[in-house]
Each structure stands twice: as structure tokens, then as C-alpha cells.
VEXVEX-931633 format. One line per field, with one value per atom (N, C-alpha, C): z, y, x. Coordinates in Angstrom, 1 decimal. Layout:
VEXVEX-931633
up [Z,...] .
north [Y,...] .
east [X,...] .
end
This chain:
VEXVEX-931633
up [66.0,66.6,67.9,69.3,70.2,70.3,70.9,71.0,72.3,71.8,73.4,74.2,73.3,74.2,75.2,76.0,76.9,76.6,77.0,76.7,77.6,77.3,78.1,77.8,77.3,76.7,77.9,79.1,79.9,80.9,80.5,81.5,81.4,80.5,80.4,81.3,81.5,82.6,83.8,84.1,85.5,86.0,85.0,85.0,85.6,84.5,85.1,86.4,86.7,88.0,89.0,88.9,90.1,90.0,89.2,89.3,90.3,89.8,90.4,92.0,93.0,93.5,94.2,93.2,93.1,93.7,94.5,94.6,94.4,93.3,93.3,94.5,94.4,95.3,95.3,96.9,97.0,97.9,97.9,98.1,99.5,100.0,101.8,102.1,103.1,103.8,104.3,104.3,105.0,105.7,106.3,107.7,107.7,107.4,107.7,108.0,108.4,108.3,108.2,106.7,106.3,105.5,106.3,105.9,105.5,104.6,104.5,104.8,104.6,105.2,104.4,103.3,102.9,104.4,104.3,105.3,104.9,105.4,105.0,104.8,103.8,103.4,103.6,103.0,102.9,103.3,103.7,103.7,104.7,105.5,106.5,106.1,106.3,106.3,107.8,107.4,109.1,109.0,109.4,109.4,110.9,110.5,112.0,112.0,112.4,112.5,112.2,112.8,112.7,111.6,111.1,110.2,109.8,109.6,109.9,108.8,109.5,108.6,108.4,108.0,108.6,109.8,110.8,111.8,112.9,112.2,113.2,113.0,114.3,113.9,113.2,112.5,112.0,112.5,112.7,113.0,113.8,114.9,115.1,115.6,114.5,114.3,112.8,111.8,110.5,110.0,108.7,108.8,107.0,107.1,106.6,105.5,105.9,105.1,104.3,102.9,102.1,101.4,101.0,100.6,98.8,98.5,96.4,96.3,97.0,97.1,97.9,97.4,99.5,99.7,98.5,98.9,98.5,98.1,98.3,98.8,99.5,100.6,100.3,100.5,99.8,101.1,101.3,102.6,101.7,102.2,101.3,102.5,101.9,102.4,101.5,102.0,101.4,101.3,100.3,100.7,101.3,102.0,102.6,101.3,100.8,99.5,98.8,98.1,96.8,97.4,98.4,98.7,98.7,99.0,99.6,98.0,97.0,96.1,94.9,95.1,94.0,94.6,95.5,96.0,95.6,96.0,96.0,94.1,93.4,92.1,91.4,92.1,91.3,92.0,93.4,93.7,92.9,92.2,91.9,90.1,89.4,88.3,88.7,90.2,89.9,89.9,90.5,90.5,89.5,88.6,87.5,86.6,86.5,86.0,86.3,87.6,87.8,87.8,87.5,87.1,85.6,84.9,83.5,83.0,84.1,83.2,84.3,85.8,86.5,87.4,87.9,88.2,89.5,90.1,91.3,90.9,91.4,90.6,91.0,90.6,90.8,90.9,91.8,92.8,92.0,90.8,89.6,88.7,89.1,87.8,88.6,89.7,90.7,90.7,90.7,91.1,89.4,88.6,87.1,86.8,87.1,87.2,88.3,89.0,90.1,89.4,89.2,87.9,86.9,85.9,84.9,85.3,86.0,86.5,87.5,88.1,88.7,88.0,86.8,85.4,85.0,84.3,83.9,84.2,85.8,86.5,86.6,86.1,86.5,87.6,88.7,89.7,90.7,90.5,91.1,91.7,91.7,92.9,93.8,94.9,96.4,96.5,96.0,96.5,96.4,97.7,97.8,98.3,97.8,98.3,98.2,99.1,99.9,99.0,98.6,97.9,98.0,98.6,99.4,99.0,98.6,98.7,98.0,98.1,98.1,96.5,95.5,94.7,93.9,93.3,92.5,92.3,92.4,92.4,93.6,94.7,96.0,96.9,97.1,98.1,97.3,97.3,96.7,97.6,97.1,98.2,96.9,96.8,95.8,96.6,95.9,96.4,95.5,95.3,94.2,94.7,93.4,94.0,93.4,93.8,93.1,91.4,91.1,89.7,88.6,89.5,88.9,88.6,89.4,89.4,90.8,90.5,91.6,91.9,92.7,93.1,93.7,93.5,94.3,95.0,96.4,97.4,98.8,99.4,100.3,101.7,101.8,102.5,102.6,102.6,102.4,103.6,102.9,103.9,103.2,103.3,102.8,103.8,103.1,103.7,105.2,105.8,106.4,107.7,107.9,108.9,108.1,107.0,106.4,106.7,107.1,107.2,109.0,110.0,111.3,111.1,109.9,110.1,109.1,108.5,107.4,108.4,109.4,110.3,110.8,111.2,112.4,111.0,109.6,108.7,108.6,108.4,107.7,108.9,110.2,111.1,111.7,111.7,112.1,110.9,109.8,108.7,108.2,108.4,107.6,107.1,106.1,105.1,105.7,105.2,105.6,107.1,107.5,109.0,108.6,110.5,110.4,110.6,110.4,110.2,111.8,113.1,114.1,114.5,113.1,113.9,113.1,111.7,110.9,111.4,112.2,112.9,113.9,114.2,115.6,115.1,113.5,113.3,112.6,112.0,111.1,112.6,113.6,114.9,115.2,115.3,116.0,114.8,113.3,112.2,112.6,112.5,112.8,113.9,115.4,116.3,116.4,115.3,115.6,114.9,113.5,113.0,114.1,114.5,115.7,116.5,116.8,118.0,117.6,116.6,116.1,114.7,114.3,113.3,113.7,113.6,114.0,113.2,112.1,111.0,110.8,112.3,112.6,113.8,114.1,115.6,115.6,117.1,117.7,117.7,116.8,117.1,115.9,115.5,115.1,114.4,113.1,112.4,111.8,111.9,111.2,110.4,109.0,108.2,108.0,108.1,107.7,106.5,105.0,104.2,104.0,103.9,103.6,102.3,102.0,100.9,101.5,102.6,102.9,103.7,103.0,103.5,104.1,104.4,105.5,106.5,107.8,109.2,109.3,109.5,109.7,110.9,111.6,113.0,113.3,113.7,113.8,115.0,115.1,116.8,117.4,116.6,117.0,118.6,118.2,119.2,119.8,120.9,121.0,122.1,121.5,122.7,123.1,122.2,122.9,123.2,124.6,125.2,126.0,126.7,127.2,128.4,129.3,130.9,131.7,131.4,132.4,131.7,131.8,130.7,131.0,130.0,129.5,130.4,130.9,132.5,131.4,132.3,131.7,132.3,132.1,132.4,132.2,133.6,133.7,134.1,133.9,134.3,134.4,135.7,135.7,135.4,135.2,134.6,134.9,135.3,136.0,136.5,135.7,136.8,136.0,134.6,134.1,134.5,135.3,134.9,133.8,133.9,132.9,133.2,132.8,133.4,132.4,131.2,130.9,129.4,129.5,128.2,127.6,126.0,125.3,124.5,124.1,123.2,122.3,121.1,120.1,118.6,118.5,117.6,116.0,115.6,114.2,113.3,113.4,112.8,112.9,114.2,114.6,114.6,113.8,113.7,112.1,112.1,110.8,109.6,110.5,109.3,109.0,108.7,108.7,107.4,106.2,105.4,104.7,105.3,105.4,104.1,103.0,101.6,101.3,100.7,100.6,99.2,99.1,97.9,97.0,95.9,94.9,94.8,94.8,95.0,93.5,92.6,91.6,91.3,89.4,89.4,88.9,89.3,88.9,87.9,87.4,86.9,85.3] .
north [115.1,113.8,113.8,113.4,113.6,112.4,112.6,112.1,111.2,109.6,109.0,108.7,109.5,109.7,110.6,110.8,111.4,113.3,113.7,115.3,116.2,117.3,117.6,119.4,119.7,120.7,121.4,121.2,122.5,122.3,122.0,121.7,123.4,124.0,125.4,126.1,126.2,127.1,126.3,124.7,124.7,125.4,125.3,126.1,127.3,128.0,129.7,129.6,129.0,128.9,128.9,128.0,127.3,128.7,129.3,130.4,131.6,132.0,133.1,132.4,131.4,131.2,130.3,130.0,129.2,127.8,126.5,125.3,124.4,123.3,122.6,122.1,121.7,121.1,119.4,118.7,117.6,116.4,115.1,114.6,114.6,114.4,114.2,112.8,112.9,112.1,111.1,109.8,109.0,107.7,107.4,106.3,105.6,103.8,102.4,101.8,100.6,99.3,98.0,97.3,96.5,95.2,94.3,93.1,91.6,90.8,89.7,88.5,86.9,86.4,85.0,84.0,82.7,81.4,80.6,79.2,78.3,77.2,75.8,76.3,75.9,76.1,77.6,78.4,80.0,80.8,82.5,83.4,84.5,84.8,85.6,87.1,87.9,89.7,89.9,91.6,92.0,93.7,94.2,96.0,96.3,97.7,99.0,99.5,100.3,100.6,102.3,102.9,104.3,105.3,106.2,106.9,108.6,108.8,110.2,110.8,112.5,113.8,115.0,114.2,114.8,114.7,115.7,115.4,115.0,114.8,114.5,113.0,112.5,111.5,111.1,111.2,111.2,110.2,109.1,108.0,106.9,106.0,105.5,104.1,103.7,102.3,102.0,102.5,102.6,101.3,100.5,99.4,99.3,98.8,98.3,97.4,96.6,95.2,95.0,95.3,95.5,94.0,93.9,92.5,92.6,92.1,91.7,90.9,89.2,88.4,87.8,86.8,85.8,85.0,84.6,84.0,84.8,86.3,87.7,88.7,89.1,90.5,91.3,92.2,93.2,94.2,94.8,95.8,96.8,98.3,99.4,100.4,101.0,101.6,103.3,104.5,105.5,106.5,107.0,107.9,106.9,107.4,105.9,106.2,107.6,107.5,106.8,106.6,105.9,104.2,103.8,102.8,101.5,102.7,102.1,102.1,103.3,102.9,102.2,102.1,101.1,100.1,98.9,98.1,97.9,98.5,98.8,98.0,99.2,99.3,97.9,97.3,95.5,94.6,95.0,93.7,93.7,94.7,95.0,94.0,95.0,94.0,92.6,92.2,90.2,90.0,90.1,89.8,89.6,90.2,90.5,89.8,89.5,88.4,86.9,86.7,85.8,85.1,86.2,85.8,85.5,86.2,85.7,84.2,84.0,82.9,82.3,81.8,81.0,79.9,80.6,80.4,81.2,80.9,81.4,81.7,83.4,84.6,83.9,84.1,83.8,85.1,84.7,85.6,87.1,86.1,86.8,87.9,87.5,88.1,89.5,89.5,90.5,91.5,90.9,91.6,92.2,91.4,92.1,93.3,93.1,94.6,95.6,95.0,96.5,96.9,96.3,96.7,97.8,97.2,98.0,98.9,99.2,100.3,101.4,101.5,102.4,102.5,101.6,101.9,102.9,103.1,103.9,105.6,105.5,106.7,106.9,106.6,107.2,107.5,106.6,106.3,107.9,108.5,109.6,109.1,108.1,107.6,106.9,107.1,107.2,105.5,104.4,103.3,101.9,102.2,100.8,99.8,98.6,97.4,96.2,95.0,93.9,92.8,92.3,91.5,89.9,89.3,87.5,86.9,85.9,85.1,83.2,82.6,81.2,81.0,80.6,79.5,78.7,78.1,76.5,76.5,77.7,77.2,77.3,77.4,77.9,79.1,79.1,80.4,81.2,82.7,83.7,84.8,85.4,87.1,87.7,88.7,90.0,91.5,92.0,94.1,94.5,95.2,96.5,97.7,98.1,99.8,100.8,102.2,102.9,103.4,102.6,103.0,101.6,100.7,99.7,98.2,98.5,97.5,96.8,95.1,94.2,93.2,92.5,91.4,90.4,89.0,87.7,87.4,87.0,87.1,86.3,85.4,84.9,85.3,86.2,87.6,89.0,89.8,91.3,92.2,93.5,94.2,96.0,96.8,98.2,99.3,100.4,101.5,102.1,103.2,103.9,103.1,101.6,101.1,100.0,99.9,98.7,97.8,99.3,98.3,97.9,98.6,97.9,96.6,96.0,95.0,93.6,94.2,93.3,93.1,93.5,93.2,92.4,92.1,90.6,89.6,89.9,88.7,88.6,88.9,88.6,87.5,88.3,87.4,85.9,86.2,85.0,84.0,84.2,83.8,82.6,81.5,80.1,79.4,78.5,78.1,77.2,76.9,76.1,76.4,77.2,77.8,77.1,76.6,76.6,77.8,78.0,79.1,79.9,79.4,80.0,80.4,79.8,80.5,82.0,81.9,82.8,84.0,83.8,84.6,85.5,84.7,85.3,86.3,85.1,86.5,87.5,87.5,88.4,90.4,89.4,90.1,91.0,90.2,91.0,92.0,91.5,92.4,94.0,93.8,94.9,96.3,94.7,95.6,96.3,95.6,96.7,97.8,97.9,99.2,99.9,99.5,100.6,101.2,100.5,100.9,101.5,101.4,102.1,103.4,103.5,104.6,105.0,106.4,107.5,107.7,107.2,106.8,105.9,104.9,103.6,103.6,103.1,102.9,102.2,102.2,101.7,100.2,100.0,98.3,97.4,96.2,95.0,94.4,94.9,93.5,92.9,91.3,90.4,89.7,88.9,88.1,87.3,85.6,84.7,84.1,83.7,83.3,81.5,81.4,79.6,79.0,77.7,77.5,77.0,77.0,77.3,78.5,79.7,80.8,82.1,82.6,83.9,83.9,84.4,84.5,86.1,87.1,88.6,88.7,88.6,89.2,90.6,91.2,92.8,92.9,93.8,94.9,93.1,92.2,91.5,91.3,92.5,92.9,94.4,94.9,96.2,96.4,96.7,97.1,98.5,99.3,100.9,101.2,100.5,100.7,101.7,102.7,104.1,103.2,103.3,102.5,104.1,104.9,105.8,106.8,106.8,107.6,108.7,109.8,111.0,112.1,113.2,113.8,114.3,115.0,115.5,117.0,117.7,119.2,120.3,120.9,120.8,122.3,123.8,125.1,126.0,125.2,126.2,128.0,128.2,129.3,130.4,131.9,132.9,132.3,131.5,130.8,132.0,132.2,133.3,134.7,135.9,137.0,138.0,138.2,139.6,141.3,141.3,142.7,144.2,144.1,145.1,144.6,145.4,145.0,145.8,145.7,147.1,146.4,146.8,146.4,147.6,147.5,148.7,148.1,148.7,148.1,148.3,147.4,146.9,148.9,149.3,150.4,151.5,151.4,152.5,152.6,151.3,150.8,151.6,152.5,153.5,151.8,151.0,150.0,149.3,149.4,148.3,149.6,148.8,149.6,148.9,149.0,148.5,149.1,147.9,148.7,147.8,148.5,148.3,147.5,146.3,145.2,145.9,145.6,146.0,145.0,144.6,143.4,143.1,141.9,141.5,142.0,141.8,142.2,141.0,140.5,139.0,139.2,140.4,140.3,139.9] .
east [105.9,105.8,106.6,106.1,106.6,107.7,108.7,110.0,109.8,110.4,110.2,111.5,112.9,113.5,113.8,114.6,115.0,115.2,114.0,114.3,114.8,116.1,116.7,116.7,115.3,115.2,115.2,115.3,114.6,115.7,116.6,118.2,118.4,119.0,119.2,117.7,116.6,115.8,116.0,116.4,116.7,118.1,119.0,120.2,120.5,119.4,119.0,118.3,117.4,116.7,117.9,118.9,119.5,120.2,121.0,121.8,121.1,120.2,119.0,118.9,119.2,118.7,117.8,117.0,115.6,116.4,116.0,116.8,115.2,115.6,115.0,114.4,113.0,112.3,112.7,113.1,113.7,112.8,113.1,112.4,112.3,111.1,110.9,111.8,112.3,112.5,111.7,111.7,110.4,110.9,110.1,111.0,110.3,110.8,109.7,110.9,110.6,111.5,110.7,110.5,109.8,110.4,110.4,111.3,110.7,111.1,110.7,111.9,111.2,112.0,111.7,112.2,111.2,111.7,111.0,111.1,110.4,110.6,110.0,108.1,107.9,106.7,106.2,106.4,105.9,107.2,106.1,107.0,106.8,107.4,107.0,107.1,106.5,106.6,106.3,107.1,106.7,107.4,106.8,106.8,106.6,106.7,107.0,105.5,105.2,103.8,103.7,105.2,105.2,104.8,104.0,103.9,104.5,105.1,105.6,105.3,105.3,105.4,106.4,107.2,108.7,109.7,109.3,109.8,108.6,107.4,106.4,106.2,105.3,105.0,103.3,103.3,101.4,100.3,101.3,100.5,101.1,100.5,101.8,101.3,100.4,99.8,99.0,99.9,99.1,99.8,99.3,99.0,100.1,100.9,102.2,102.3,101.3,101.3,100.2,100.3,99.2,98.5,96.9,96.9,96.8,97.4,97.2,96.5,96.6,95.7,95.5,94.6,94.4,95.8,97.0,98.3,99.3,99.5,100.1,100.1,101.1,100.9,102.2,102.0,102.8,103.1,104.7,105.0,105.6,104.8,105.4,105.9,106.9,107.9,107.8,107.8,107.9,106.7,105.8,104.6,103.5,103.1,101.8,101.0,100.7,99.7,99.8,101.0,101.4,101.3,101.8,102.3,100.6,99.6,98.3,97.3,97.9,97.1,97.4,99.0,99.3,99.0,99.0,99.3,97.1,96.5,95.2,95.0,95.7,95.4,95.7,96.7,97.7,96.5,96.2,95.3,93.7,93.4,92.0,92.4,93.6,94.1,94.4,95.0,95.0,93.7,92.8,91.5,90.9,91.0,89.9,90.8,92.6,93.4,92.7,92.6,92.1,90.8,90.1,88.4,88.6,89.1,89.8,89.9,91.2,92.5,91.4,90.6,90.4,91.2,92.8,93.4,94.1,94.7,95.2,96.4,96.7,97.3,98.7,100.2,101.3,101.8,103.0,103.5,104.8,105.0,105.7,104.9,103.4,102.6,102.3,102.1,102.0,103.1,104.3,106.0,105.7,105.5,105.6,104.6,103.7,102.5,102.9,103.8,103.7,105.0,106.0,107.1,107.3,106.0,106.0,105.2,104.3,103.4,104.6,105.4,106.1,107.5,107.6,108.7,107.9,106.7,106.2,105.5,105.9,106.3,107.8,108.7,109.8,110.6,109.9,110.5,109.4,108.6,108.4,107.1,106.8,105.9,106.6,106.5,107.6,107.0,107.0,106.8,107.6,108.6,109.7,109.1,108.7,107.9,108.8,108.3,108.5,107.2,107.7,106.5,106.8,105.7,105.7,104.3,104.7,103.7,104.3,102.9,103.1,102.1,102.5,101.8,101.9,101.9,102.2,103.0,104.1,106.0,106.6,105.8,106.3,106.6,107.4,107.4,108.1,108.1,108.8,108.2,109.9,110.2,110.7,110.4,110.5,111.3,112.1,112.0,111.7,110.8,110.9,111.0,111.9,112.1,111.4,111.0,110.2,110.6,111.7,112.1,111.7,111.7,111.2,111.5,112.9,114.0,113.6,114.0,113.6,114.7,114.5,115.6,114.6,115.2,114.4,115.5,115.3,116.2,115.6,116.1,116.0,115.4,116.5,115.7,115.8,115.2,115.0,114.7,115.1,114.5,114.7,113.6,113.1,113.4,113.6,113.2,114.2,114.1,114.6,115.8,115.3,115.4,116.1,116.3,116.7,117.9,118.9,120.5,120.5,119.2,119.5,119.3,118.0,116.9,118.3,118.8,119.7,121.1,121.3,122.6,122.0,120.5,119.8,120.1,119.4,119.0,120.5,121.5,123.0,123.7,123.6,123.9,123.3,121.8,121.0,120.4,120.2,119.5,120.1,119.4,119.9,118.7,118.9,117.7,117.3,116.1,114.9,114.7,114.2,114.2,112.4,112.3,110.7,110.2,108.7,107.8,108.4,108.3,107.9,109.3,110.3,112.1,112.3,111.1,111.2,110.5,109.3,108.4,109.8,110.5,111.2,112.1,112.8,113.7,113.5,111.7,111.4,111.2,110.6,110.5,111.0,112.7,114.0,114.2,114.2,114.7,114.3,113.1,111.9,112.1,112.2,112.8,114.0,115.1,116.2,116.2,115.2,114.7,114.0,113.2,112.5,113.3,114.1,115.1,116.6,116.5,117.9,117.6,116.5,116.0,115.0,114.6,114.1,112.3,112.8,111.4,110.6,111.5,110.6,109.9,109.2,108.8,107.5,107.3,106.1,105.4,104.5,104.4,105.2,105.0,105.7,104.9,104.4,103.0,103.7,102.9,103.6,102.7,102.8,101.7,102.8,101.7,102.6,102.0,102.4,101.5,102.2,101.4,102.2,100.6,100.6,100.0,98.6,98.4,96.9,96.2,97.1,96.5,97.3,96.8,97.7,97.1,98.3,97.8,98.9,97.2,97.9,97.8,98.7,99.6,99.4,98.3,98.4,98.8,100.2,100.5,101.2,101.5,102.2,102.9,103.9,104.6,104.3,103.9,104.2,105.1,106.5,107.7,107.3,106.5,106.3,105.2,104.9,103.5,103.9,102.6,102.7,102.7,103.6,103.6,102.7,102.6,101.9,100.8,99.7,98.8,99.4,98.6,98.8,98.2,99.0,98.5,97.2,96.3,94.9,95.2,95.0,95.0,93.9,93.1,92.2,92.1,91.9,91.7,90.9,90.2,88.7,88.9,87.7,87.6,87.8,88.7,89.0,90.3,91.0,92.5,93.3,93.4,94.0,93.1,94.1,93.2,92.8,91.7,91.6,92.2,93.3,93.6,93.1,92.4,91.7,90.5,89.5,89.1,88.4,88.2,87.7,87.1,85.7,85.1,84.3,85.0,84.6,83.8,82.6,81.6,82.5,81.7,82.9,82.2,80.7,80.4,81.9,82.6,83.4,84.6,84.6,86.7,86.7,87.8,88.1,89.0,89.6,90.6,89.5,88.2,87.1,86.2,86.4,84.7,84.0,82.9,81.8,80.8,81.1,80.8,79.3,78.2,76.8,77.0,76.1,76.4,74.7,74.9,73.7,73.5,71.8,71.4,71.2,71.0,71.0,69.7,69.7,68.2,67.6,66.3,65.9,65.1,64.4,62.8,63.7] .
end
């Protein structure tokens, strides 16, 4: 009968591994800055747009702010894979919750399935999430972290960019802010991740949810527009010379053999 605690049977071959050499494989590094914010009636989110592949950048308008329902949105921070199919996977479960019970999903029932679903990975799906929304108890902000653990919190903020975006909320943040003071400082949060971490960048999306709905803000802000296009580079043909050339039939190259196939037999 398999054991459902903690097995540590294979501590002695990572042991030997590590001695030999071998170094465990570690996690990538990954770069967002995704923050929420509550205010007088709802709840503001707002993300970076940047997507990276290490030291590259992969993408640099990929889309941040995931929807659970028409009055939940969800900002993932960490693998875009994991971030886009759990977030995918809880909104397909409220749905079919809510075709159920015939009710409009709450914002706790959401935070609690995406919970126990990345409790039940062990933390080894890369997905740190921002979770907002408005319903029959009001406004609520959520974090979850990829192990499973969450906090309810006034305001938040995820990922690579987190401690530039939490020096704007610590400093400027006071309760019952109207929507459009929240918009400004969900903004700035944002912008000082882009501008001060390396895993952030490029545009500024924002969603505002309040109890008649969401307004998604895409490319909100873009502080990193290209002010000069991209040169084009153009080299007619003979600009490089040919200074010699040899062309030898593949029959006559000795590193090349050229072995006869036996054709199957069909009858």
C-alpha cells in the first residue's frame, strides 16, 4: 500500500548524484510584475506585458490578465504555460459550478479551486496568481502562490517586479480610493516594475471589475514605444564575392555510401 507521506527514499541516489557531479536541474528564472488594488466599489488589476525566455525576450505584448468569470480575473505570474491553463482549467470548473447551483460564482470559490489544484502539484507548476473580483460580498483581492498558500489583502503585488510595484502601493495606498485614483496607482505600481526589473517591460494592461462588470484596458499604457522604426537591410546580389568554387557529384565523395535498399516483397 502506497504511503501518503513524505518519501525520502531516493535522498541517498540524489546524494550520490550530487557527489559524482551531476547538479540538480533548477528552476528558470521568470519576470512579470502583476498587481492588484480594492476601491470604492470593485477591484483594479494591472500587469507588464513582457514575456521572456531567459535572457531573451519572447514576447513583448502577451496578455497577463486571465478571465475565470464575467466578475473574476485572474493575473499570473511565472510559466505563461501553467499560468494560462490553470487559470483556463478553474474558469471552465466555475462555469459548469454555476450552471449547477444557478448562481453567480464567488470570488472565494475560485481562490479555493485554484488552491487546492496547485496544493495538489506540490508547488511544481510555476503559477503565482493575483486573483480579483466583485460578488454578493463585495470586492475581494486574493495571492496565491504556486504551493498553495494565499493571503486576502488590500493590495498586492506578484512576481519578478513585485518589491518595485509594493514601494508605489506602501507609499501611496489609502482606503476607499475612487476607481480612477486606483487606475492611476495600479499604473505607476506597474510602471516601476517595468522600469526597475529586467523581467518586466513593455506595455501596462489594466481591468477594472466593479459589480456591473469588467472594463479590460489592453496596452493601457505604452511607455516603450519604438520612437524610430527598425533599419531594413537590403544586399543585392554579387555585393559578397565568390572567390572559388567546387562542385563534386555526391556518386564521387569517398565519406558518402551510397547503400541499395531491398524493396519489400508484397505478393
Amino acid at each position: 500500500m502506497a504511503s501518503q507521506d513524505f518519501n525520502f527514499d531516493l535522498c541517498a541516489r540524489n546524494d550520490l548524484l550530487a557527489r559524482t557531479g551531476m547538479t540538480a536541474p533548477g528552476a528558470m528564472k521568470t519576470g512579470t510584475t502583476i498587481v492588484g488594488v480594492t476601491c470604492k466599489g470593485g477591484v483594479v488589476l494591472g500587469a507588464d506585458t513582457r514575456a521572456t525566455n531567459g535572457p531573451i525576450v519572447a514576447d513583448k505584448n502577451c496578455e497577463k490578465i486571465h478571465y475565470i468569470a464575467d466578475n473574476i480575473y485572474c493575473c499570473g505570474a511565472g510559466t505563461a504555460a501553467d499560468t494560462e491553463n490553470t487559470t483556463e482549467l478553474i474558469s471552465s470548473k466555475l462555469k459548469l459550478h454555476k450552471l449547477a447551483t444557478g448562481r453567480q460564482p464567488r470570488v472565494s470559490t475560485a481562490c479555493t479551486m485554484l488552491k487546492q489544484m496547485l496544493w495538489r502539484y506540490g508547488g511544481h507548476i510555476s503559477a503565482a496568481l493575483v486573483l480579483g473580483g466583485v460578488d454578493i460580498n463585495g470586492s475581494h483581492l486574493y495571492t496565491i502562490y504556486p504551493h498553495g498558500s494565499s493571503d486576502k489583502l488590500p493590495y498586492v503585488t506578484m512576481g519578478s517586479g513585485s518589491l518595485a510595484a509594493m514601494s508605489i502601493f506602501e507609499s501611496e495606498y489609502k482606503d476607499d480610493m475612487e476607481i480612477d485614483e486606483a487606475i492611476a496607482l495600479v499604473t505607476k505600481a506597474i510602471a516601476a516594475g517595468v522600469f526597475n526589473d529586467l523581467g518586466s517591460g513593455s506595455n501596462i494592461d489594466v481591468t477594472i471589475i466593479t459589480k456591473d462588470g469588467a472594463d479590460i484596458r489592453r496596452n493601457y499604457v505604452t511607455p516603450n514605444e519604438r520612437k524610430h522604426p527598425a533599419a531594413v537591410y537590403y544586399y543585392p546580389p554579387g555585393t559578397t564575392a565568390v572567390l572559388s568554387e567546387k562542385i563534386v557529384p555526391i556518386a564521387q565523395r569517398k565519406d558518402i555510401v551510397v547503400e541499395s535498399v531491398e524493396k519489400m516483397d508484397l505478393a
